[in-house]
Structures are given as C-alpha cells and as structure tokens.
C-alpha positions as CSV (number, residue, x, y, z in Angstrom):
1,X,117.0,93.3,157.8
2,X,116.8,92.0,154.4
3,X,119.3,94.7,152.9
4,X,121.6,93.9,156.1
5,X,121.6,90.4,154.7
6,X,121.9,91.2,150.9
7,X,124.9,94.2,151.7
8,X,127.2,91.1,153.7
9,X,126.4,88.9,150.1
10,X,130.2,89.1,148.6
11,X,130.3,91.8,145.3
12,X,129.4,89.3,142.8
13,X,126.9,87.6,144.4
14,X,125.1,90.9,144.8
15,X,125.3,91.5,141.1
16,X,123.7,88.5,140.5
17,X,121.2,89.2,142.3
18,X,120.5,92.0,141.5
19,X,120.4,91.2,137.5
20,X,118.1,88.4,138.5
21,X,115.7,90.4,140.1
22,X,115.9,92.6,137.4
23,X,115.3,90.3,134.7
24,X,112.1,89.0,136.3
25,X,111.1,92.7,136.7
26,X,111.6,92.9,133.0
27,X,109.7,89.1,131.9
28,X,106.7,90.6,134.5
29,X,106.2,93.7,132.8
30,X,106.5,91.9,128.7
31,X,104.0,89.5,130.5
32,X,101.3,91.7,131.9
33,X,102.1,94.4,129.9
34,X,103.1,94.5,126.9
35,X,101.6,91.1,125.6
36,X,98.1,91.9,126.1
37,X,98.8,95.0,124.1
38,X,100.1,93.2,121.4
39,X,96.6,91.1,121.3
40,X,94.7,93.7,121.0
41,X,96.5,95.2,118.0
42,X,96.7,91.8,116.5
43,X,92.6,91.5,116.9
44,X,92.3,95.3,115.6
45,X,94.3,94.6,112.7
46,X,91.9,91.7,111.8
47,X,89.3,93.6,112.2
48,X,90.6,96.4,110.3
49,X,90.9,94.0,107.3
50,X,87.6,92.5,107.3
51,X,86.2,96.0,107.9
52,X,88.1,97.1,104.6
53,X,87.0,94.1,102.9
54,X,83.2,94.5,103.4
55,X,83.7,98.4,102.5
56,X,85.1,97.2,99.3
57,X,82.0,94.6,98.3
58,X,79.6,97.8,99.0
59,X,81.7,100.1,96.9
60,X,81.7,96.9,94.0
61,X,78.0,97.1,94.4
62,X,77.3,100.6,94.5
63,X,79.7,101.4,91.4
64,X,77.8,98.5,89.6
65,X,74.2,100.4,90.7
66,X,75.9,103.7,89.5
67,X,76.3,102.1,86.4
68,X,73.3,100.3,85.8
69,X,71.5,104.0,87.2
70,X,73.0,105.2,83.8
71,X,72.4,102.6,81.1
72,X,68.6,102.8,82.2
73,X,68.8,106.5,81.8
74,X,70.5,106.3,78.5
75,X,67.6,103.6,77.5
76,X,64.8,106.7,79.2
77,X,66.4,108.8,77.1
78,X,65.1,107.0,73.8
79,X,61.4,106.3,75.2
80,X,59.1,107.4,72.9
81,X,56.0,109.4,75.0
82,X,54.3,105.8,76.1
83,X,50.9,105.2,78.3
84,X,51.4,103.6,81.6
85,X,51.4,100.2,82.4
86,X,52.1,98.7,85.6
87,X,52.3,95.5,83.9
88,X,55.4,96.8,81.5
89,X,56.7,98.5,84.4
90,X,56.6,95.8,86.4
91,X,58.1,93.3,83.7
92,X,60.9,95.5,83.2
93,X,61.4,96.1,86.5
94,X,62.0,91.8,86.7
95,X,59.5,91.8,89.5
96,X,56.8,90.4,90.9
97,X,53.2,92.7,90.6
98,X,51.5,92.0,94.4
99,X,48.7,94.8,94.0
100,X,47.7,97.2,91.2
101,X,45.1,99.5,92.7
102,X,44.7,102.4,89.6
103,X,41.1,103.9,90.8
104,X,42.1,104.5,94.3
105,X,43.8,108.5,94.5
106,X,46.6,108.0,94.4
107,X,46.9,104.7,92.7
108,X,48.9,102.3,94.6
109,X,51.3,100.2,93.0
110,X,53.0,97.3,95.2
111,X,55.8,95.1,93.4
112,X,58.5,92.7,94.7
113,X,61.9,93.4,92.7
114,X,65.6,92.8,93.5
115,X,67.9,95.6,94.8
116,X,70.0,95.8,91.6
117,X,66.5,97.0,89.7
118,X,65.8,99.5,91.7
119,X,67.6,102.5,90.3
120,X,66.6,101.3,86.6
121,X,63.1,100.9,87.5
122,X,62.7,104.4,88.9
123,X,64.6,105.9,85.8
124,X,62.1,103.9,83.8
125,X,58.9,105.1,85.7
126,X,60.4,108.6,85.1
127,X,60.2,108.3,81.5
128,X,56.0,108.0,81.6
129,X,55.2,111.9,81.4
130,X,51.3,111.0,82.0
131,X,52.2,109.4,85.7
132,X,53.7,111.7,88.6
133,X,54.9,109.5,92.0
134,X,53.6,111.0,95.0
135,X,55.5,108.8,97.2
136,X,57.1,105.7,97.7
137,X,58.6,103.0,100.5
138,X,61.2,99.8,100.2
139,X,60.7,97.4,102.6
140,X,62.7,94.0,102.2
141,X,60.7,90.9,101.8
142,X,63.1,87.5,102.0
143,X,65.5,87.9,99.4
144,X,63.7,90.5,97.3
145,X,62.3,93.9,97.9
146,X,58.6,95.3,98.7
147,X,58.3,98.4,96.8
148,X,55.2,100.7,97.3
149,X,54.5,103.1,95.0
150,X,51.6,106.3,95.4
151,X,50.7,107.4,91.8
152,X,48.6,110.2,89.9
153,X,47.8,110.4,86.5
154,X,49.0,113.5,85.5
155,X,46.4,113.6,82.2
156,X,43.3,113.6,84.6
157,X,41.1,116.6,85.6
C-alpha cells in the first residue's frame, strides 16, 4: 500500500524522496555508528600518550639508576680491603640505621634508604670482602624504603 502510494508520486517527487530517505539513512549510521568509534579512538589516543609519557619518566629513572649503579662501582673499585661497619654502610647509603643485630647468625641489618641508593649501596656492601649477604628484602616504608639485610662474616670459624 505504501509503494502503491509512493509509485503514483510524480518522477521528481519520488526522487526526492527517495534522496531524503537516503540521507537520513546516511546521518543515522555517522550517528550511531561511526561517532562512537571516533570516541573511542580519541580516548585511546589519550591514553596512548599518557601511557608513553609515564614509560618515558621510568626509562629517565632507570637510565639515571644505570648510571649511578656505575659511578658506585667505579668508587668499589678503589676501596681499599676495609672492616665492616653498618654505621659507614649505612651513612653512605644516606639512610636511616632501624636495627643492627651483628651476634645473631646471620646478622641482621635493617635500614630505611631512598630508591635512588639502592644500587650504590649494594655495590658498596660488595666491596667488604669480610661480609657475605645471605639474603635480603625491600619493603617500602612512606617515602623511603625498608631494606633487610641477612649477613655472615666471612672471617669467622
């Protein structure tokens, strides 16, 4: 009944019609379609770039550990053959000394330090021939880090 009516529309009129109708067929499909799309590459992109940006701080940081790792090794490499202190260590290491425990086997070494002292204060406590590290844990602790060490004298029976 409908295409009864539309076929008895003069030749023009059905042309106009039918563009209309095509047109809104068109403005319905960018609408649902293709606009939500868009959106959502928008939002990836966005993402993308923050992602990118926070991989770029951690590859900053980790090039400036690399390089600190280095320096400290270079300054191990001049050590003369010292006895251990966990006060040095600790003082070089910037920290904070929470518990020195040396007659307990192994001795148990607990210090709060800063991220960026890590590597150096490992390369450092690798220069003390007398003292092996048995085992160790980071745990953070507010704004600094809890480091654990397990020590043995190496010069004892």
């Amino acid at each position: 009944m409908l295409y009864e009516r539309w076929s008895a529309l003069p030749g023009w009129l059905r042309y106009a019609s039918l563009a209309a109708f095509s047109g809104a067929a068109a403005l319905l499909t960018t609408l649902i379609l293709i606009q939500p799309r868009q959106a959502s590459i928008d939002g990836a992109a966005r993402d993308n770039q923050q992602t990118q940006a926070r991989v770029s701080v951690l590859r900053h940081n980790l090039i400036a550990s690399l390089a600190s790792t280095k320096e400290a090794g270079r300054r191990i490499d001049a050590l003369p053959d010292e006895r251990f202190s966990a006060a040095e260590l600790v003082r070089y290491a910037g920290g904070k000394l929470e518990k020195w425990q040396p007659e307990s086997k192994p001795a148990v070494l607990e210090m709060l330090l800063t991220w960026e002292k890590l590597p150096a204060m490992f390369a450092r406590l690798s220069g003390y021939r007398a003292m092996r590290l048995q085992g160790f844990s980071v745990e953070p602790a507010d704004e600094r880090l809890k480091l654990t060490l397990l020590l043995e004298m190496a010069d004892e029976p």
